[in-house]
N, C-alpha and C positions, 0 to 999 in steps of 0.2 A: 375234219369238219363234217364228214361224211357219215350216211348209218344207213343199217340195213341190212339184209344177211347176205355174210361173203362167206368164202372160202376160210380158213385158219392157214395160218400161216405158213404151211406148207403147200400151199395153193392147191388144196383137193377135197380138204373136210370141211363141209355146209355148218355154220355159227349157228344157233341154236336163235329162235327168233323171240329177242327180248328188247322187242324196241322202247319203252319208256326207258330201260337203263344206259341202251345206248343213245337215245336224245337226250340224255343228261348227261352223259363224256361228252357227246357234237358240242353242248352246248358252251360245257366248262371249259372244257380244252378245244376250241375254236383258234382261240391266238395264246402266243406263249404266256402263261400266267406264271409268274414266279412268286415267292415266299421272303419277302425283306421287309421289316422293319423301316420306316417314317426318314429313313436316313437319303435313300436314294429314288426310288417309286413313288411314296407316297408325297415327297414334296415336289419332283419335279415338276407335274402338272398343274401346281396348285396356284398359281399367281393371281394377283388381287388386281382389280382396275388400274391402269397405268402404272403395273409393277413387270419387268419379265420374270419369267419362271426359272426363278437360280433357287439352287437347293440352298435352304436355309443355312446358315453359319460360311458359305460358300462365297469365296470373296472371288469378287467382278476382275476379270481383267486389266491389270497396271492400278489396282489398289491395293490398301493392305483393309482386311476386317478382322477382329480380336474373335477368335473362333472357341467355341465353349470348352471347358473339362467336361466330362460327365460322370466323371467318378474320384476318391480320392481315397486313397488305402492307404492307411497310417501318415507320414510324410510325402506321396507320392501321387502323384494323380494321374488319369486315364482321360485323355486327351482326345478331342474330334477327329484329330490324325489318325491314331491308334485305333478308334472304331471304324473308320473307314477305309483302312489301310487290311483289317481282318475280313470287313467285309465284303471290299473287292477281291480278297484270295479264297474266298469262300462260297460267296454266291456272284462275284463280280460278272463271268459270262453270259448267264443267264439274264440277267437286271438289263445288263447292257444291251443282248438280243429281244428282248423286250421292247425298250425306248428308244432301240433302231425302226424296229417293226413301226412302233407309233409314231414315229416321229416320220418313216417313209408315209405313213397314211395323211396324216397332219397335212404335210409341204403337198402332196396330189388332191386334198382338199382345199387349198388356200390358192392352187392352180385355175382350179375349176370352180371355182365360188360355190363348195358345198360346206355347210356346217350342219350338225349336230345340236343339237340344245340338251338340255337335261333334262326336260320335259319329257323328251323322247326319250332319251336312255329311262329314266323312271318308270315311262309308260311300255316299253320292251322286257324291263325288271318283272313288270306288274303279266304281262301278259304271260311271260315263261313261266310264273310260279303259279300261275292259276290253271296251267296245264297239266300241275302236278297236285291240283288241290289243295296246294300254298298262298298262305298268305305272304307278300313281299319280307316281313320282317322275320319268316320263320323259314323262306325261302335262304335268304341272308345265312340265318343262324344254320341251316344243313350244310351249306357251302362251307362254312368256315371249321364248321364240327367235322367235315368229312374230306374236305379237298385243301383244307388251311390255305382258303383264298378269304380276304378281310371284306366287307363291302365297295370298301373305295378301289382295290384292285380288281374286284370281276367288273365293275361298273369301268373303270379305265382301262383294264386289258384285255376284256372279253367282250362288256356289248357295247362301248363306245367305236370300237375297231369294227366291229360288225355292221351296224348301223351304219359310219360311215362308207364301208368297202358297199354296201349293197348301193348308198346312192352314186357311186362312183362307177359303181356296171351298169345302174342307168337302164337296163337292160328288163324289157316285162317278159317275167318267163312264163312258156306256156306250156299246157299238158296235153297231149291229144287223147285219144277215147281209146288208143292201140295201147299207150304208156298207160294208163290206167287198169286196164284189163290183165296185161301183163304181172305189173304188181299185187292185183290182189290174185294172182294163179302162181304168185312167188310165196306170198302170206300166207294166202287161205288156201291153197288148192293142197292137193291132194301128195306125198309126200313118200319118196320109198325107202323104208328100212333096210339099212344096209350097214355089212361088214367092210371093211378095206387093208387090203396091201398094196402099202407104197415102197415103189424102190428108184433106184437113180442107175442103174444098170443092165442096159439090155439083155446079156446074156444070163444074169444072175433071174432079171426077170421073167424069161421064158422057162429059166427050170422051176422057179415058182409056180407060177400057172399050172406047167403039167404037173405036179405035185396037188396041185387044188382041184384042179378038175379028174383027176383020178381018184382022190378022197376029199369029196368035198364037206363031209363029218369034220376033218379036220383041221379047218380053214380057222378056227380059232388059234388053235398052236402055231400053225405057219405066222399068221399077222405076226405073233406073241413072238417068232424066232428070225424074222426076219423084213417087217416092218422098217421103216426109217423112220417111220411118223411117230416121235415118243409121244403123243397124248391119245392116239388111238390105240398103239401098240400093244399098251398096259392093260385094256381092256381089252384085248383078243380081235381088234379091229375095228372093234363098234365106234361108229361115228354118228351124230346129230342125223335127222332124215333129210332126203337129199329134195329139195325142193326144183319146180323148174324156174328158168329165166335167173338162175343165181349168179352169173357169171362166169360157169366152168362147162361151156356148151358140150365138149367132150366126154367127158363124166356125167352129167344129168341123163344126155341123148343115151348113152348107154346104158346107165340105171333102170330107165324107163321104159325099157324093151325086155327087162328082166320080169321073170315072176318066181314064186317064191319057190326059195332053194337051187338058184341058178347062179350057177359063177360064169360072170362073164370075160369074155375075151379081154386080151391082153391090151389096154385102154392110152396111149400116149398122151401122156397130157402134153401143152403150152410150154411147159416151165422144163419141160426135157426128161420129167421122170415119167413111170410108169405108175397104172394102176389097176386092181384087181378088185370085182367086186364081188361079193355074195349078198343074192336080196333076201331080204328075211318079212317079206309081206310087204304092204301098204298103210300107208296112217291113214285116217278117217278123215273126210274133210265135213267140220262140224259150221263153219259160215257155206251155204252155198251160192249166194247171190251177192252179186257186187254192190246194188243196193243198200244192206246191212250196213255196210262197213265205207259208203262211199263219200261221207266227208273226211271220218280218220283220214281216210286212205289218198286223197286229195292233198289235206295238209300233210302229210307226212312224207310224199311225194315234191311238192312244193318245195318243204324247206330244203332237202336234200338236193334238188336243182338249184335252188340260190344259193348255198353252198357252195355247190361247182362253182355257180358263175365268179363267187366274191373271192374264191380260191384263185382264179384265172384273172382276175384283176391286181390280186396280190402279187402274181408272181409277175404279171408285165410290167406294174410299177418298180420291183426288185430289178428286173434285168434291165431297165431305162433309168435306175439310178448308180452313179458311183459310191460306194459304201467302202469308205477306206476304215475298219478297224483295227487299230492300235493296240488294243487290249490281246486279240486273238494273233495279228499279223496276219491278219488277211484283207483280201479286197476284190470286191465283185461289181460289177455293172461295166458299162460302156465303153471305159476309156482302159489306160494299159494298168495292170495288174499293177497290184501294191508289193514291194519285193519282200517285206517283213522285216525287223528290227536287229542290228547288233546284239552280241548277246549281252542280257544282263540292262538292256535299252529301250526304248522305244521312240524308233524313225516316224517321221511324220513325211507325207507324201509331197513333192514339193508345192509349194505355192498355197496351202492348205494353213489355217489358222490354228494357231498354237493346241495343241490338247490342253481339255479343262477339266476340271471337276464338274462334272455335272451336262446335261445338254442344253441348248435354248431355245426351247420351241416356239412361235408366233406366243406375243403375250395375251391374256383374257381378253383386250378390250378390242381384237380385230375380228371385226365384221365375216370374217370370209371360214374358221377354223373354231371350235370350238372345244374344248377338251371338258368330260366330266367332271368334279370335285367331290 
C-alpha cells in the first residue's frame, strides 16, 4: 500500500522516482482485488433491505432452492454446479482471500459502530481520479482496460476496505517539519550517479574490490562478470541515482562521500551482501526550495503514513481473529491451529458451522457496517 523510492529488490539499487505510477498500484492493489465474474464477488455483497447476502441461486441452510442451467449444448446442459465447481478450482483461492479480508473488516466495523456509506466511497472514487485529471467514469474505464478490475470490485475491494480500515485506526496522523524536509532532499535533492557490484560473498568480494580499485576503467566488465544483481548487471552496473534518506543508510552515506571517478570501499549492506560503488558525477537538483513543491509533497507524505497506519490495523484485526480456512487448510489467529483436511476432504474445526456456499456478511439494513454496491 506503500510508495515512494526504495531500494529493488535486491535491497541496494534506488527505484527510479515515479511517483504518480506508483500512487496508482498504492491505490489499485491496496487490498486483494481479484478478477471473477457475478458468480461469487460480485453477488456476495449485494443484499437488498431485509434480505441477507446469499449469492444468488445459493440455497440457505436445511433448504432445497432449484438452482439455474446456464448453458445447454445439444441434449446436455451446463449446470450452477459445473460453473462453480471450475470456478473455485480456478480462481477459488484468491475470491476467497478476498471475502475473508472483507469480511475481517466488515465484523471490526460492526464491533466498533463504524460504517461506510457510498457516498463516501463515491466521494474517494471522485477525489483519486481527479488526482489523475480523471473523470470518475473514465477513471472506471482505465482500471478495467488496464488492471481488469470492474467498477463494483475496486469500489468493494479496494476503497470500501480503505475507507473503512482508516476509520478503524481512528488515529490523526501527523507530519513534522524534520519528515517533510527529509522527503523533499529524498525527491528533489541532489542525487549520485553511480555504478554497482553486488555480491553475497566475503571473500569473492574483497578480490573484487582490489580488481576495481586497481582498474577502475574496468569496473563495467567486473559488474557485467561478477554482479549478482541481474538488472544492474546487464548494464555494466548502472543503477537509478542514489538519492538520500532512501532507506539504505549504508549505501547512500557512502555514495555521498564519493566524487567523480572514485570506487568505493567495500560497503556491507543490512541484508548480508556486499557492495561496490563507482560515482559517475552528481544529478542537478532542478526544485530547490521546499516551498515549490510543499503541498505535493504534504499529500503524498500523508497518504503514504495512512497507509502504514491502516496496514497495522489490518494486521491486528488478522492476529485477534480465528480464520479457519477449509478451502486452503489452513488457519490462523488466537486459538489452536486448524490441522487441515483428509485427503480428498474437507474437516471442519470443531464446533464451527457447516461449510457453505458462499459467506454471510451483516445484511444491508444494519445500522453499524456497511458494504458498497
Amino acid at each position: 500500500m506503500g510508495e515512494g523510492n526504495h531500494l529493488s529488490t535486491t535491497g541496494t539499487t534506488p527505484a527510479n522516482s515515479q511517483r504518480p505510477q506508483n500512487r496508482m498500484l498504492m491505490i489499485v492493489g491496496g487490498t486483494a482485488v481479484v478478477l471473477i465474474a457475478g458468480l461469487v464477488v460480485m453477488q456476495t455483497f449485494r443484499s437488498q433491505p431485509g434480505q441477507a447476502a446469499e449469492s444468488a441461486g445459493t440455497a440457505k441452510l436445511g433448504t432445497t432452492t432449484q438452482r439455474p442451467n446456464y448453458a445447454k449444448v445439444g441434449k446436455d446442459s451446463i449446470t450452477y454446479d459445473m460453473v462453480a465447481e471450475e470456478c473455485v478450482a480456478r480462481y477459488g483461492k484468491e475470491v476467497l482471500d478476498d471475502l475473508i479480508n472483507r469480511m475481517l473488516i466488515l465484523q471490526a466495523c460492526e464491533a466498533q459502530g463504524v460504517s461506510v456509506s457510498e457516498e463516501e466511497v463515491t466521494a474517494e472514487v471522485m477525489r483519486i481520479s481527479k488526482r489523475f485529471n480523471l473523470a470518475a467514469d473514465q477513471w472506471y474505464k482505465m482500471l478495467e482496460a488496464e488492471r481488469n478490475i470492474t467498477p463494483m470490485q475496486y469500489r468493494q475491494s479496494v476503497i470500501w476496505p480503505m475507507l473503512a480500515l482508516k476509520k478503524l485506526a481512528g488515529e490523526q496522523v501527523d507530519l513534522t517539519e524534520e519528515e517533510m524536509n527529509k522527503a523533499f532532499v529524498r525527491n528533489y535533492g541532489q542525487r549520485v550517479k553511480a555504478r554497482l557490484i553486488l555480491l553475497d560473498n566475503p571473500r569473492r568480494a574483497r578480490e573484487c574490490w582490489e580488481l576495481a580499485a586497481q582498474n577502475p576503467e574496468n569496473f563495467e566488465k567486473l559488474a557485467q562478470d561478477f554482479s549478482i544483481d541481474p538488472n544492474s548487471r546487464a548494464l555494466g552496473g548502472t543503477i537509478p541515482p542514489i538519492p538520500r534518506y532512501s532507506g539504505n543508510e549504508a549505501l547512500e552515506t557512502a555514495a555521498f562521500k564519493l566524487k567523480d571517478g572514485d570506487i568505493s570501499g567495500l560497503i556491507e549492506l543490512q541484508s548480508g551482501r556486499y557492495a561496490i560503488l563507482k560515482c559517475e558525477g552528481r544529478t542537478e537538483q532542478v526544485v530547490t526550495t521546499i516551498d515549490e513543491v510543499r503541498d505535493s509533497l504534504y499529500e503524498e507524505l500523508m497518504e503514504a503514513k495512512t497507509q502504514e497506519s491502516i496496514a497495522k490495523i489490518f494486521e491486528d484485526i488478522k492476529k485477534n481473529t480465528q480464520i479457519d480456512n477449509y478451502l486452503t487448510q489452513t488457519s490462523t489467529g488466537p486459538n489452536r491451529p486448524f490441522n487441515g483436511a483428509a485427503a480428498g476432504g474437507i474437516q471442519q474445526t470443531s464446533g464451527q458451522v457447516p461449510v457453505r456456499t458462499g459467506i454471510r456478511p451483516a445484511t444491508a439494513t444494519s445500522p453499524r457496517a456497511t458494504t458498497p454496491q
